[in-house]
N, C-alpha and C positions, 0 to 999 in steps of 0.2 A: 571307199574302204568301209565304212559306216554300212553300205547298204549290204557289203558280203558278210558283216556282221551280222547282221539281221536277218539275212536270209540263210546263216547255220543256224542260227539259234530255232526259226522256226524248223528247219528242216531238223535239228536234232531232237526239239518236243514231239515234232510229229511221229520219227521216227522211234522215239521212247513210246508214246502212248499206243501206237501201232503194233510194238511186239511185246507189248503186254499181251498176258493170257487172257482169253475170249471171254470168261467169265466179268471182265469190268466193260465190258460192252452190255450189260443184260441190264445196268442200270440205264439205260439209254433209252430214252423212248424210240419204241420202233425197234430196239435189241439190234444185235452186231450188223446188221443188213445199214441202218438208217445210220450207226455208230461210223461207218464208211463213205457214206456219203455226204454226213457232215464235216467231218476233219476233211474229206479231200477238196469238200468244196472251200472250207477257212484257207486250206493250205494252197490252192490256187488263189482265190481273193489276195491272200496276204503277200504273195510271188507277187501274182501282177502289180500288184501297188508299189512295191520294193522296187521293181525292174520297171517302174512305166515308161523309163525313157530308154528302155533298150525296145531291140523288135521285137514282138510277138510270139513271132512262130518260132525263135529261136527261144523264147521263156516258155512257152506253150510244147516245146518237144523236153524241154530240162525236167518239166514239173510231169508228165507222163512215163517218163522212163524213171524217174523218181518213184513214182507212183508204184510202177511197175518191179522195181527192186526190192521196194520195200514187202509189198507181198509174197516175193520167194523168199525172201531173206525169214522169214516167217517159220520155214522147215529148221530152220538151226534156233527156234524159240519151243514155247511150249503148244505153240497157233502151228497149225498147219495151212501150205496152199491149196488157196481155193480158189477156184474160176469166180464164184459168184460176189466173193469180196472184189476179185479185179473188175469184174461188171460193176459192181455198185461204186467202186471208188472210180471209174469211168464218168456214173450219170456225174456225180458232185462236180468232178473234173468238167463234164461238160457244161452244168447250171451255171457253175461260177465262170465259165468262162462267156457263155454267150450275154450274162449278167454286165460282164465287164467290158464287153463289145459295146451292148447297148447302152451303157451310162456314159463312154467316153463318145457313143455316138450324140447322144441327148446335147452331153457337153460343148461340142464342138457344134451344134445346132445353134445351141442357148447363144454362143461368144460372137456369133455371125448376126 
């Protein structure tokens, strides 16, 4: 129960800070492009860590369509859609995840 706590609370900062208006992306090094790739990749990191004991590709399609909602949901803010935000909240999506592949592969290396 704890961990569905956990994982509104991030899904609802994400989703706050996401349909902020574009301008608080500009303080972000790298401006709106980098400002997407960072939160998606926290926002996968932080899922998979939540969910490690569930499977994968079943947290791995939650946190993409997530991903994905959030940027149309964007036309009813003051942000509009854009392909090049869902590309870039993609690369973060995929860094953190091949990030989390290879640490829990390390892991299970290191315990053997």
């Amino acid at each position: 129960m704890i961990k569905i706590f956990y994982a509104l609370i991030v899904g609802l900062l994400y989703s706050l800070i996401m349909l902020l208006p574009r301008e608080f992306f500009l303080q972000v090094p790298g401006g709106d492009n980098a400002g997407h790739i960072y939160m998606s990749f926290f926002l996968t990191i932080i899922s998979l860590c939540i969910f490690s004991d569930k499977k994968i590709e079943i947290n791995l399609m939650i946190i993409f369509v997530f991903l994905t909602l959030i940027e149309f949901l964007q036309v009813f803010t003051t942000r509009n859609f854009v392909i090049n935000d869902l590309l870039f909240n993609f690369v973060g999506y995929i860094i953190a995840t091949l990030l989390y592949l290879v640490s829990k592969f390390i892991k299970t290396k290191l315990q053997n």
